[in-house]
Structure formats: structure tokens, C-alpha cells
BAFI-3210 file (N, C-alpha, C; in Angstrom, 3 decimals, decimal comma, padded with zeros to 6 digits):
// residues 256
n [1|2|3|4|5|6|7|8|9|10|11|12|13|14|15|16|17|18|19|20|21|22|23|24|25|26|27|28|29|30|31|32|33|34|35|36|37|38|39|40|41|42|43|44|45|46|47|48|49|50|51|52|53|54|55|56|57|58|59|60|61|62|63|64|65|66|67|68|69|70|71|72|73|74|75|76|77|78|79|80|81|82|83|84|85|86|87|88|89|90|91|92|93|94|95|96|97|98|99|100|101|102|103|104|105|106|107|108|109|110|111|112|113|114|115|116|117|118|119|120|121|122|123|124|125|126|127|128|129|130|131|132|133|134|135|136|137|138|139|140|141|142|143|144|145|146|147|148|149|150|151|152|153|154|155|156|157|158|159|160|161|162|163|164|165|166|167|168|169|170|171|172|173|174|175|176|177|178|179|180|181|182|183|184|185|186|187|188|189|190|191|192|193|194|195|196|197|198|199|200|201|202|203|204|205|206|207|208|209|210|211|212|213|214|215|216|217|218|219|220|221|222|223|224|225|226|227|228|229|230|231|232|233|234|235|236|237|238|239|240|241|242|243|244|245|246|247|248|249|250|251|252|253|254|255|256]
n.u [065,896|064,258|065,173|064,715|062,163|061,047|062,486|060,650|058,427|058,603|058,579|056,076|054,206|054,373|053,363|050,943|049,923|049,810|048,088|045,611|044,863|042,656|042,629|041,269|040,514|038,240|037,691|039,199|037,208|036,278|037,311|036,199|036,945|038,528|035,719|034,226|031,658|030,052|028,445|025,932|026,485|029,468|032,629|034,006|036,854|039,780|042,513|045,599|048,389|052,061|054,289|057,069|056,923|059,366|062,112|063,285|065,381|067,797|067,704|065,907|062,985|059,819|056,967|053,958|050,896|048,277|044,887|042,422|039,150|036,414|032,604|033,967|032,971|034,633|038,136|040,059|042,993|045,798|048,121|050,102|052,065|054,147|055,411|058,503|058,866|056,477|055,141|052,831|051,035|051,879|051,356|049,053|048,507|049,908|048,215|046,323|047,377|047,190|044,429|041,320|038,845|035,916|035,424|036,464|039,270|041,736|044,371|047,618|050,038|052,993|054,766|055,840|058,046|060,699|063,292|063,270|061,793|064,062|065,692|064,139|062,956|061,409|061,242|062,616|065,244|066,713|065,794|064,139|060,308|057,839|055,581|054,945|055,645|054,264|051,991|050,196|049,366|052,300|055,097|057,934|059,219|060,664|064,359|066,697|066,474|064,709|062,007|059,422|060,442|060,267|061,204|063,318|061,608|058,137|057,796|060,190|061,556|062,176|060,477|057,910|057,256|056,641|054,245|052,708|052,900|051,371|048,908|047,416|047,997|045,957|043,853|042,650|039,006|039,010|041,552|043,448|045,438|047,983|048,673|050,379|050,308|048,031|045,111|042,478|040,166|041,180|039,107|039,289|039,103|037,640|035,335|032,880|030,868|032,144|034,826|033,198|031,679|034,067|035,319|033,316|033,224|036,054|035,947|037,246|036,993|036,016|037,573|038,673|041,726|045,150|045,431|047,979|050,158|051,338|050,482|050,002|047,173|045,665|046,583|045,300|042,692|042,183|042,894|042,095|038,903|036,018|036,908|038,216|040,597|041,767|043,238|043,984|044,956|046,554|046,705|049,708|052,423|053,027|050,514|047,816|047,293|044,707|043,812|045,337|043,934|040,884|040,873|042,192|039,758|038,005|038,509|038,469|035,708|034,698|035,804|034,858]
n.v [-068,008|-069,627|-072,483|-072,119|-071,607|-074,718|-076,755|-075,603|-076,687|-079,157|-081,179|-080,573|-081,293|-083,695|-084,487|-082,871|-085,042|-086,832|-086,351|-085,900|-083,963|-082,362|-080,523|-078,801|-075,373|-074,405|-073,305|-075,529|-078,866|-081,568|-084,147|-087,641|-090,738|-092,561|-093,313|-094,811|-096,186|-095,569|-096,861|-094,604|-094,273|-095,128|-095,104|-091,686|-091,217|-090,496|-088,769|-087,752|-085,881|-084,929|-082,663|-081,399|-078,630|-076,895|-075,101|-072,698|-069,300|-069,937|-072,481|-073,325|-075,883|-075,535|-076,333|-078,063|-078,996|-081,134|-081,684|-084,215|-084,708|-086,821|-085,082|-082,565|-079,156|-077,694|-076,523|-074,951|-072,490|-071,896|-070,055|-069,672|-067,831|-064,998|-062,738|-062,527|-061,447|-061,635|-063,767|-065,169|-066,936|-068,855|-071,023|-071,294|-072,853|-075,124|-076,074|-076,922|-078,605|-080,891|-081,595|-083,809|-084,175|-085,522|-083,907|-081,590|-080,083|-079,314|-077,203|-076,610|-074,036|-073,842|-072,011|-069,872|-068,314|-069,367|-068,614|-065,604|-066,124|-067,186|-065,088|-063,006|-061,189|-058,959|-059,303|-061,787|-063,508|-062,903|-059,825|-059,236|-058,173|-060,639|-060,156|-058,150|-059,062|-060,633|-061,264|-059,418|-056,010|-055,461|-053,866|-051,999|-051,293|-049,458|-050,748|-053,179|-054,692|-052,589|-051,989|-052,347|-053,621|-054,547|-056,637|-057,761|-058,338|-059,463|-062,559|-063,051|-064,404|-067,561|-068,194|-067,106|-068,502|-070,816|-070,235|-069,199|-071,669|-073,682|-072,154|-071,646|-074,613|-075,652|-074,085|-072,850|-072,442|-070,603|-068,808|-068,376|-065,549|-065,248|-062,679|-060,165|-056,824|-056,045|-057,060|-057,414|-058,301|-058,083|-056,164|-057,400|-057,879|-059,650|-062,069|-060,651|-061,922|-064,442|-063,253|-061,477|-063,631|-064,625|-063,129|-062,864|-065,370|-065,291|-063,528|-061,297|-057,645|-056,367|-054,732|-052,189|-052,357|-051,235|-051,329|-052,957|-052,840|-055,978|-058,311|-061,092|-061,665|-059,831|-060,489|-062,973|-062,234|-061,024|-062,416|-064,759|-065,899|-066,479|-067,421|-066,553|-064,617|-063,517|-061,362|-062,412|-059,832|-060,787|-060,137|-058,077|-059,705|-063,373|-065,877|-067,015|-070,064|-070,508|-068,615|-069,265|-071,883|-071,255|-069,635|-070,987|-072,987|-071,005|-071,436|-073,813|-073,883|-072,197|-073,477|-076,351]
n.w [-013,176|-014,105|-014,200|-010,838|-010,486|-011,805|-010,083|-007,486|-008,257|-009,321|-006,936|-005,413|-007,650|-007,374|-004,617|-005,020|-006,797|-005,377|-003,462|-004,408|-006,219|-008,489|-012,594|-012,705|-013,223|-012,158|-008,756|-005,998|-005,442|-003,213|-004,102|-004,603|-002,078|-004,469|-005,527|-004,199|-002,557|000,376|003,399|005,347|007,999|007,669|009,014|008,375|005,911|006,629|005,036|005,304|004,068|004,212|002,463|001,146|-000,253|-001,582|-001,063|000,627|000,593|002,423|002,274|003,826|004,534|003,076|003,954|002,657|004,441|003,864|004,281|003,742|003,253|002,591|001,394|002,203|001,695|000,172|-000,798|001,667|002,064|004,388|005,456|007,319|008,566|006,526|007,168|008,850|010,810|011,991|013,938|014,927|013,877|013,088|014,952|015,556|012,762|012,940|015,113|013,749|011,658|012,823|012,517|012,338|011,915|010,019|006,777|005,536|003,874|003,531|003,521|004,548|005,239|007,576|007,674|005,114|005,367|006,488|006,823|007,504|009,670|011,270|011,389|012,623|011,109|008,733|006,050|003,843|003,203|000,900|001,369|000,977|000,771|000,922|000,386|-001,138|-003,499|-005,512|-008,693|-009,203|-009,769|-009,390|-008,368|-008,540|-005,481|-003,154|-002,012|-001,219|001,955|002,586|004,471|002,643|000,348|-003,114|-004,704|-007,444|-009,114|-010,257|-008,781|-007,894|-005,780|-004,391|-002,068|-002,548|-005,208|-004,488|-002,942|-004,946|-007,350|-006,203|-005,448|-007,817|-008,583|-006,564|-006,129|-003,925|-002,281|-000,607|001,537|003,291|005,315|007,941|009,373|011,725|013,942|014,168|015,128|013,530|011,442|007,816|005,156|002,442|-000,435|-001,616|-001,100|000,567|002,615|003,450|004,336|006,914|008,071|009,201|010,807|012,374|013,842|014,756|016,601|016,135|015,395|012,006|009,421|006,599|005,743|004,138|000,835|-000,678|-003,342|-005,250|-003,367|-001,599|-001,387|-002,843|-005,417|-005,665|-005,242|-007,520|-009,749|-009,539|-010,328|-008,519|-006,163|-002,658|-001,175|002,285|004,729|007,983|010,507|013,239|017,130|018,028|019,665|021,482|021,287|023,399|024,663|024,405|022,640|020,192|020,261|019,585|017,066|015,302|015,346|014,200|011,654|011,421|011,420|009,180|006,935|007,164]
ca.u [064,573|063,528|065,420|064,321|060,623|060,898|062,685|059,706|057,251|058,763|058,180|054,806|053,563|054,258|052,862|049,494|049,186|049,452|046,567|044,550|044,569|042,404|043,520|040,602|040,159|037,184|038,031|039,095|036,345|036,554|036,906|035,538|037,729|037,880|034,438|033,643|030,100|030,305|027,062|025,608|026,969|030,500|033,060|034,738|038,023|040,814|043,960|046,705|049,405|052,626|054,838|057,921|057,275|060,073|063,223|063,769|066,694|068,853|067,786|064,879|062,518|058,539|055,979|052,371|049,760|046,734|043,718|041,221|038,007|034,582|032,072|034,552|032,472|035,420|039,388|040,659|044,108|045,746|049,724|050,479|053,436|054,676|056,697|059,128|058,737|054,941|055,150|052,115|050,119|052,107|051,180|047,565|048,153|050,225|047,097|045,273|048,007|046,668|043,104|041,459|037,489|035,589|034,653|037,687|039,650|042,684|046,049|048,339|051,558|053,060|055,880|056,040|059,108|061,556|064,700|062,759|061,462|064,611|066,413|063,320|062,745|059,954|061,853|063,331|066,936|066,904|065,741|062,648|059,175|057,326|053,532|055,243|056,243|053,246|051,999|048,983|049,986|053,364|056,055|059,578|059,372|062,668|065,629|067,132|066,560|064,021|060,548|058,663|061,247|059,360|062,006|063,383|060,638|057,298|057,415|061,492|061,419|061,662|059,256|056,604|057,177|056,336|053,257|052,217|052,995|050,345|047,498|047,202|047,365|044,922|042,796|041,518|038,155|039,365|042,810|043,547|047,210|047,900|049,479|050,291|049,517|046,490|043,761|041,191|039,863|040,678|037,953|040,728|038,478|037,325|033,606|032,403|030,156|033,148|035,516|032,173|031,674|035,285|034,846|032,270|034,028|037,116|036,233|037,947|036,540|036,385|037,850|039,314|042,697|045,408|045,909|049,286|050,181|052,171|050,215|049,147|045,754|045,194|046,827|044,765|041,267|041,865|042,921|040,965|037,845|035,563|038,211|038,279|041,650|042,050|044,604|043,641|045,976|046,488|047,377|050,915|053,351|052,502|048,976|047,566|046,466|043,158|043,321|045,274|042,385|039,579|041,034|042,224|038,034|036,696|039,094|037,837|034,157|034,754|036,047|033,241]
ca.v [-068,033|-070,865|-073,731|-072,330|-072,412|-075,427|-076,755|-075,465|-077,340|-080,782|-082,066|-080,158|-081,494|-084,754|-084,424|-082,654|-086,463|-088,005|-085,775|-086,233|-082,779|-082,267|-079,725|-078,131|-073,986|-073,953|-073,601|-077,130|-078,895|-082,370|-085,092|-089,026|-091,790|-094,372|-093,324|-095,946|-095,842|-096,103|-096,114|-093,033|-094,337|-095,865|-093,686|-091,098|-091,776|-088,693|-088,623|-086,276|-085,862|-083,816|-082,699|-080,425|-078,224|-076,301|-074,105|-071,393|-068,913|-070,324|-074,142|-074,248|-076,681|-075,357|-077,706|-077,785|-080,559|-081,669|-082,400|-084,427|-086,275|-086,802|-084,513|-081,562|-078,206|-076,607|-076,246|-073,957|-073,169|-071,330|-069,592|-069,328|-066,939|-064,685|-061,573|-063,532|-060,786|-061,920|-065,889|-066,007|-067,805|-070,238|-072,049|-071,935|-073,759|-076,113|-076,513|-077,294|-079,536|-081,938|-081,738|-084,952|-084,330|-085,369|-082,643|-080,614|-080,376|-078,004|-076,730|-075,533|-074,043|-073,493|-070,653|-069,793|-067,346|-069,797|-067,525|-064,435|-065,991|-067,517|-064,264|-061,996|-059,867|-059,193|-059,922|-063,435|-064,135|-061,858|-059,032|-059,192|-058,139|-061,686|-059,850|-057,117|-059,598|-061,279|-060,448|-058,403|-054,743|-055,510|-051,918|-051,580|-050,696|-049,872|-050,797|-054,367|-053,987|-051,455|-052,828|-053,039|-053,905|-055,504|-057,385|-057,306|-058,401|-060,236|-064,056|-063,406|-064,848|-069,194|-068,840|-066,390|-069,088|-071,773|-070,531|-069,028|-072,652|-074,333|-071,885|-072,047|-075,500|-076,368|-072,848|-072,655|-071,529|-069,831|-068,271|-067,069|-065,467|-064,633|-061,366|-058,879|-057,005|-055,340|-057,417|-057,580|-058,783|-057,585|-056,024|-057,982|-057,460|-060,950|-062,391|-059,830|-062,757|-065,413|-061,833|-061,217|-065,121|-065,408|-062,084|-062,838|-066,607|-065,505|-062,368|-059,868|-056,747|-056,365|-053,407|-052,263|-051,769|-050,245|-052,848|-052,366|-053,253|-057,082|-058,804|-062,353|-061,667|-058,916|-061,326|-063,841|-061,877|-060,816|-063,425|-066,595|-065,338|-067,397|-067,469|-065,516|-064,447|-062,336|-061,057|-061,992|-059,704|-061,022|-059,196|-059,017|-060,974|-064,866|-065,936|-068,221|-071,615|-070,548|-067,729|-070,131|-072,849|-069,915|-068,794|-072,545|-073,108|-070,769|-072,058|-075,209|-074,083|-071,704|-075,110|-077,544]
ca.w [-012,535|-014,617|-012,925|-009,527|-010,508|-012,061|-008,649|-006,420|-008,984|-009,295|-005,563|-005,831|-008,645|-006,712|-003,752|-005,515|-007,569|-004,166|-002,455|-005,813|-007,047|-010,536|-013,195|-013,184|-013,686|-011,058|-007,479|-006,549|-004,389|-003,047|-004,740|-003,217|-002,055|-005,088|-006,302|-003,209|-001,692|002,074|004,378|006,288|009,014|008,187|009,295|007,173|005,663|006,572|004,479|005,879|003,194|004,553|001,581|001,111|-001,457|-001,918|-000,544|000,930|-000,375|002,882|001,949|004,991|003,879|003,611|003,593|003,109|005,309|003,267|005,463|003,203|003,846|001,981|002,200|001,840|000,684|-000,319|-000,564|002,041|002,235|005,557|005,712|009,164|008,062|005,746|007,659|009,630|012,554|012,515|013,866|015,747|013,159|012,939|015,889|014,775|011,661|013,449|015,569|012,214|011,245|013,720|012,230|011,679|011,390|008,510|006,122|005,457|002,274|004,175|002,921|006,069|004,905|008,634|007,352|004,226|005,382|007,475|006,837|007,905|011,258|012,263|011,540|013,438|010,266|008,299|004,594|003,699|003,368|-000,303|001,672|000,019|001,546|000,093|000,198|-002,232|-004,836|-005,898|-009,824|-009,531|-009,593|-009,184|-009,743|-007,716|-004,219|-002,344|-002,190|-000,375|003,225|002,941|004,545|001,536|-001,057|-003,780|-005,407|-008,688|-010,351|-009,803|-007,934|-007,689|-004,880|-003,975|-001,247|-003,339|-006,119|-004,047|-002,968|-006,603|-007,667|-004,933|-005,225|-009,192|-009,496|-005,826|-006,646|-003,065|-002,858|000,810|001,706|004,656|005,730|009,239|009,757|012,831|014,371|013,873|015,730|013,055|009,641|006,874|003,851|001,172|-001,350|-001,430|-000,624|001,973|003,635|003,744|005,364|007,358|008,658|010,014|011,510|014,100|014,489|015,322|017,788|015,419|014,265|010,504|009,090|005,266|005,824|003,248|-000,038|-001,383|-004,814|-005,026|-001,795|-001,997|-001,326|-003,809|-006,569|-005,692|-005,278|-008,654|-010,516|-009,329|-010,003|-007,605|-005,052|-001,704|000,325|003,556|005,926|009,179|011,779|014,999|017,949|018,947|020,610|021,640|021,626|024,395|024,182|024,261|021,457|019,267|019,637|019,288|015,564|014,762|015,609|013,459|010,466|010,512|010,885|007,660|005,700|007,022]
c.u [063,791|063,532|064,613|062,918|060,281|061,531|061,822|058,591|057,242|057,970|056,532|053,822|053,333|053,529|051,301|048,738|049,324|048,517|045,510|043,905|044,000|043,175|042,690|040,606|039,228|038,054|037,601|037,972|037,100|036,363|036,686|036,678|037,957|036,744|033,660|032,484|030,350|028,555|026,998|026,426|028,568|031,404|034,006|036,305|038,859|041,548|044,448|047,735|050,677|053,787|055,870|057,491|058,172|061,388|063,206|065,363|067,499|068,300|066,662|063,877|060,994|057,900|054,866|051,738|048,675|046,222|042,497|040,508|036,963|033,683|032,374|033,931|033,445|037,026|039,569|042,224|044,973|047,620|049,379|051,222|053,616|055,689|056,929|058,985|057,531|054,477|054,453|051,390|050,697|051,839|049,829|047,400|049,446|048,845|046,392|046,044|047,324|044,854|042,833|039,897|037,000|035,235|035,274|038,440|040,688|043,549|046,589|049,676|051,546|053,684|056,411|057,435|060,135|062,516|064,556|062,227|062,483|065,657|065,448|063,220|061,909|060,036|062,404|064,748|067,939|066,693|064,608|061,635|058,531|055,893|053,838|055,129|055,513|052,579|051,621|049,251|051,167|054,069|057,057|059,012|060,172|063,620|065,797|067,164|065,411|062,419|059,895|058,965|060,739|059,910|062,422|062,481|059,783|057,676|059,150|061,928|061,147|060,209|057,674|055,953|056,122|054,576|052,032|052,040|051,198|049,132|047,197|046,917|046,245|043,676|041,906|040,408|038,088|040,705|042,851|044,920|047,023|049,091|049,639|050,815|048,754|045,340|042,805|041,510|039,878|039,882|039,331|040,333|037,862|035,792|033,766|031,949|031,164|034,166|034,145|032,484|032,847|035,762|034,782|032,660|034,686|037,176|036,655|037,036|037,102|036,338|038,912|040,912|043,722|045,795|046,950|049,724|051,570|051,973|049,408|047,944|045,029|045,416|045,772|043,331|040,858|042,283|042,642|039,916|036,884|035,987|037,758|039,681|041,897|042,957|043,600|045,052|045,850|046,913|048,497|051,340|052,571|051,191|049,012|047,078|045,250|043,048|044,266|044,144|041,193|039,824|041,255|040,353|037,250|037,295|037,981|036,195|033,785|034,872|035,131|031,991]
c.v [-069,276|-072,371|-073,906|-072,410|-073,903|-076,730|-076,926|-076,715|-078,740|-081,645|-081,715|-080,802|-083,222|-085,362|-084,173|-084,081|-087,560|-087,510|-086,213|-084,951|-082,849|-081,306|-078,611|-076,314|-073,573|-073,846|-074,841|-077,598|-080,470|-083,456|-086,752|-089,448|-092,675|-094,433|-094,441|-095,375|-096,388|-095,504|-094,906|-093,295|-095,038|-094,612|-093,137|-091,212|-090,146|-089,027|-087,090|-086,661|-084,893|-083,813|-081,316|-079,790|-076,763|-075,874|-072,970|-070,779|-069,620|-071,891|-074,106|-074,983|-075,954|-076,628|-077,200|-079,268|-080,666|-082,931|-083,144|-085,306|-086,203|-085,904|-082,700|-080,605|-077,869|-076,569|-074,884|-074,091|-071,831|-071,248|-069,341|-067,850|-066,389|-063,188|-062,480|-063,058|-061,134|-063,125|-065,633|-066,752|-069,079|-071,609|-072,076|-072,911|-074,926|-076,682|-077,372|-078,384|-081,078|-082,348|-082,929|-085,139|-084,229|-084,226|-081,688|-081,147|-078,875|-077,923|-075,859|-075,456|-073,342|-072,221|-070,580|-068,352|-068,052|-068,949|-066,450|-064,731|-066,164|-066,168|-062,877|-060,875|-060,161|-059,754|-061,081|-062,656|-062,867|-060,634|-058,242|-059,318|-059,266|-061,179|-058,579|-057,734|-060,815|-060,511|-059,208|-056,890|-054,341|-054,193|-052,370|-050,592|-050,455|-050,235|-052,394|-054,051|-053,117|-052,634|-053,320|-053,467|-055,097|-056,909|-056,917|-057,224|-059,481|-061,634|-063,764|-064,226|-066,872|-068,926|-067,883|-067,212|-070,004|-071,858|-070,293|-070,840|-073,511|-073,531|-071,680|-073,270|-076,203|-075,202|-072,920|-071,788|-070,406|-069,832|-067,288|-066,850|-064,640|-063,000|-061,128|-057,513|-056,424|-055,480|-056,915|-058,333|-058,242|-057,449|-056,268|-057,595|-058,738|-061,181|-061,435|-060,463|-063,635|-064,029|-061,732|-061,988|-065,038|-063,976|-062,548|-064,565|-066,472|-064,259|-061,202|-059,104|-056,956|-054,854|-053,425|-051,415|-051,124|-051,831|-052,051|-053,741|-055,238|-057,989|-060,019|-062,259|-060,818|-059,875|-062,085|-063,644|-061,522|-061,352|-064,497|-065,950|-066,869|-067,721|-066,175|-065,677|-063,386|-062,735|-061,513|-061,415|-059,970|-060,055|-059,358|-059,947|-062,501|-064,488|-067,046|-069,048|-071,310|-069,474|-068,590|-071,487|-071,941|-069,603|-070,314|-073,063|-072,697|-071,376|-072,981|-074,901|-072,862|-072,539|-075,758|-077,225]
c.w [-012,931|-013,801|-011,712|-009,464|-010,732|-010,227|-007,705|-007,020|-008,933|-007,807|-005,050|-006,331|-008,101|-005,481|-003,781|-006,431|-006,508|-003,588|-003,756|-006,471|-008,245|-010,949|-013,622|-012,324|-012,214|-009,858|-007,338|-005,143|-004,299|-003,638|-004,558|-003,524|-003,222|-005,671|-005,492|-003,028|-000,494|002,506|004,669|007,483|009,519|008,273|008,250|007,404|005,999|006,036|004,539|005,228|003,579|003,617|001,826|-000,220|-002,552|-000,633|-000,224|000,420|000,534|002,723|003,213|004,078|004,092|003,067|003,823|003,784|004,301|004,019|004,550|003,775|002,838|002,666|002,174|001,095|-000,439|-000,211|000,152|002,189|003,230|005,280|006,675|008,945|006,960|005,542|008,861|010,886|012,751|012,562|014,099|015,020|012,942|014,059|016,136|013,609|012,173|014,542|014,465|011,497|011,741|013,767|011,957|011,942|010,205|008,029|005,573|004,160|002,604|004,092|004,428|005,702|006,508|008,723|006,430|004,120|006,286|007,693|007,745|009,422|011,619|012,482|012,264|012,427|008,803|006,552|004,954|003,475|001,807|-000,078|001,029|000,919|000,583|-000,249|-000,546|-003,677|-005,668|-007,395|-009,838|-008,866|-009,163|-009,450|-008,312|-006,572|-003,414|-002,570|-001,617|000,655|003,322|003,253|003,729|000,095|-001,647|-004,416|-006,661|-009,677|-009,610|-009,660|-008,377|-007,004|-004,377|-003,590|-002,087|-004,550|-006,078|-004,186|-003,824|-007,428|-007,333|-005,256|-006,528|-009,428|-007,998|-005,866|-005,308|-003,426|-001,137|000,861|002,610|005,209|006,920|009,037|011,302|012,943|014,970|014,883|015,064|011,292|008,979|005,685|002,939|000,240|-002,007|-001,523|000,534|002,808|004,208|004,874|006,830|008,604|009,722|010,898|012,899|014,589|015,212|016,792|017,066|014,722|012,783|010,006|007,577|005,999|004,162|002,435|-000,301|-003,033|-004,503|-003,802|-002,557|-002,576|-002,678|-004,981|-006,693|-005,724|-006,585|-010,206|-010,569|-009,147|-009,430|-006,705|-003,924|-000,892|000,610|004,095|007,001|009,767|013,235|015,845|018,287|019,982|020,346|021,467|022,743|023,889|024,194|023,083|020,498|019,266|018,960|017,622|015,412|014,284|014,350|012,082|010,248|010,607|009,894|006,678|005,962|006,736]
res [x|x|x|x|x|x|x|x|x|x|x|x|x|x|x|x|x|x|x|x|x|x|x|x|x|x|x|x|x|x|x|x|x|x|x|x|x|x|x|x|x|x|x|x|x|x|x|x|x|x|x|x|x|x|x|x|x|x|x|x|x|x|x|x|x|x|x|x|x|x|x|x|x|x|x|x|x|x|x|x|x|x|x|x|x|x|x|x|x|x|x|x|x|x|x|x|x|x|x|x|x|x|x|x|x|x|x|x|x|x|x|x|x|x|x|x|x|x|x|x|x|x|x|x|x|x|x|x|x|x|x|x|x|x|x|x|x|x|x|x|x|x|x|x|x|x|x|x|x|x|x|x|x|x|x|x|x|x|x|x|x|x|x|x|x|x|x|x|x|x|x|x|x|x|x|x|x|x|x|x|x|x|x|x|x|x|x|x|x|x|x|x|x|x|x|x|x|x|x|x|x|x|x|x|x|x|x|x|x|x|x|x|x|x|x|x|x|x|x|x|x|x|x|x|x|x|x|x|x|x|x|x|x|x|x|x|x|x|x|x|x|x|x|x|x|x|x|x|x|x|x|x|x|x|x|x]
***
């Protein structure tokens, strides 16, 4: 397990000293160009960084985008994916890939389950549910194969590693994972106003659905304190070009 963490971390750790990640504890905010001074009116600088940072168990490659500019309230950071039967998010944060207004400070992993989409099933390649096997209240769920099989043991998992890796050392102060499909927001247990906000952005009712023990979000609501991450569920099947711009939308006007 060691190697393969160490593995996910290396090209990581590389990619986070080319965006200009600090090391700091707080949720990470933005930090200036160069310590430059630019007018009010010269235009803002974007740097779009696109990095591999890691493997999947069958070798697919994930990658995260980093959207920065000056200005940036806040690090948000957006999974498209993470039950392979539930793509549609991913072609929202490929929308978001293509971001390039000042003000943003935006992490877009597109599919943090490649194995699991290209095989149409909701575990990765280990047969592992990945939103089971996250620390926080981690215990044995199932069997291999079984829907919510937790794994052997907490962050077993490459792709759970990966993104354990990434949100420790960039500590969004937003996290949002697409699901389906529900059609609404979930009460994560997060900021209620930030859950609230992206609510009435995106069109979706907001409603507490069921937490289950080993889920990103739960890890992450209760161990980055100052931190907020929600499920959004989409509605099944495709989305249209107009309800992937509409949720893409309110993203970025939750980050700016």
C-alpha cells in the first residue's frame, strides 16, 4: 500500500509546486502572481495547469485541471465522477475545464473512476464502491461485487488515494461531487449557506439524504474543519447542453 501511495503522490506533489500550492493547514486561498502589482484595469493573468495525478487499478490515467487567477476568494475543487454508472458530471467539469475567467482558484478532476465508467459499473476495477472507502467512519461493508463493498480497509483503493492525496495537501474550501440520480442537493453536513447557495443556482431542491459511513464528503466535512463538501445528484441519463451549462454556471458563481 505504501509504494502505491507513494506512486499517486510523486506526480502530485509535482504538479501542486507547479500550480503554487502552500503547505498551509487553513483552507488554501489564492495566492498572487509573483507578488506583481498590476493596475485596476490590466487584465487578469489565468494559469490552467493540467496534471496526471495518478492511476487507476487498470492503468487509466486521472487527471486534475487547475483554473487559477488573482482575485480568487477561495479553492474550489469539483469530481465530475465517482460511480462509474453515474457519468453525467463529467461533462460538466469538462465544461469547467475550459474555464478561463478571472477569479477562480478551481480543481476539476473529470473521473475519478475511469475503470468503473468504461466498464458501466458503479465500483472500480477492485470491485470497490470508492465513496465507501474513505477514512472517516470507515467498518467492512460487503463482500467484492457487492454495491457497497467498502474495501479492505480505509483509502485501499489507487483512485480513493489519489483523491485523499489532492484534498489534504490543496484543502479546498468547496467540494463538490456529482452523483445520480437523485435530482437534488444534498444536506452533507457541510456549511448549510454554501449547500443552500448552490441550491437555488443550480435549480435543485435541497434535501438531507442518507450519509453512509466511508463517503468522501463525510471524511472531508469532518476532518477539514473550515471546509465544505456536497453531493450534488443529478438527474439520470445524459444531460443537455443547456443543463450541463446551467450547473457548470452556478459552479463557477459559488468559486467567484
Amino acid at each position: 500500500m505504501l509504494t502505491r501511495r507513494i506512486e499517486a503522490l510523486v506526480p502530485l506533489a509535482a504538479a501542486l509546486a507547479l500550480a503554487g500550492c502552500g503547505s498551509s493547514h487553513a483552507p488554501a486561498r489564492h495566492r498572487g502572481v509573483s507578488g506583481s502589482r498590476r493596475s485596476r484595469h490590466a487584465p487578469a493573468r489565468v494559469s490552467v495547469v493540467r496534471t496526471t495525478l495518478g492511476h487507476s487499478v487498470r492503468g487509466r490515467a486521472i487527471e486534475a485541471v487547475h483554473i487559477d487567477s488573482a482575485g480568487a476568494r477561495r479553492a474550489v475543487l469539483v469530481v465530475g465522477c465517482v460511480h462509474g454508472n453515474e457519468p453525467a458530471g463529467i461533462a460538466i467539469a469538462r465544461r469547467l475545464d475550459r474555464e478561463r475567467r478571472p477569479g477562480l482558484d478551481l480543481w476539476v478532476i473529470d473521473d475519478l473512476n475511469p475503470d468503473g465508467v468504461a466498464a458501466d459499473t458503479r465500483q472500480n476495477a477492485d470491485r470497490v464502491d470508492l465513496n465507501r472507502n474513505f477514512p472517516e467512519h470507515w467498518r467492512p461493508i460487503g463482500h467484492p461485487g457487492d454495491q457497497q463493498y467498502s474495501g479492505p480497509h480505509a483509502l485501499s483503493e489507487p483512485e480513493s488515494r489519489i483523491a485523499d492525496a489532492l484534498i489534504e495537501r490543496v484543502r479546498p474550501a468547496v467540494s463538490i461531487w456529482f452523483h445520480q440520480p437523485l435530482d437534488v442537493v444534498d444536506e452533507s453536513g457541510g456549511d448549510p449557506g454554501v449547500e443552500r447557495r448552490f441550491a437555488a443556482l443550480s435549480g435543485l431542491p435541497l434535501r438531507r439524504l442518507t450519509r453512509y459511513p466511508g463517503s468522501a464528503v463525510g471524511w472531508q466535512d469532518q476532518t477539514l474543519p473550515g471546509t465544505t463538501a456536497f453531493v450534488v445528484e443529478l438527474p439520470g441519463g445524459r444531460l443537455t447542453h443547456g443543463e450541463i451549462d446551467r450547473y457548470a454556471r452556478a459552479v463557477v458563481a459559488l468559486a467567484g
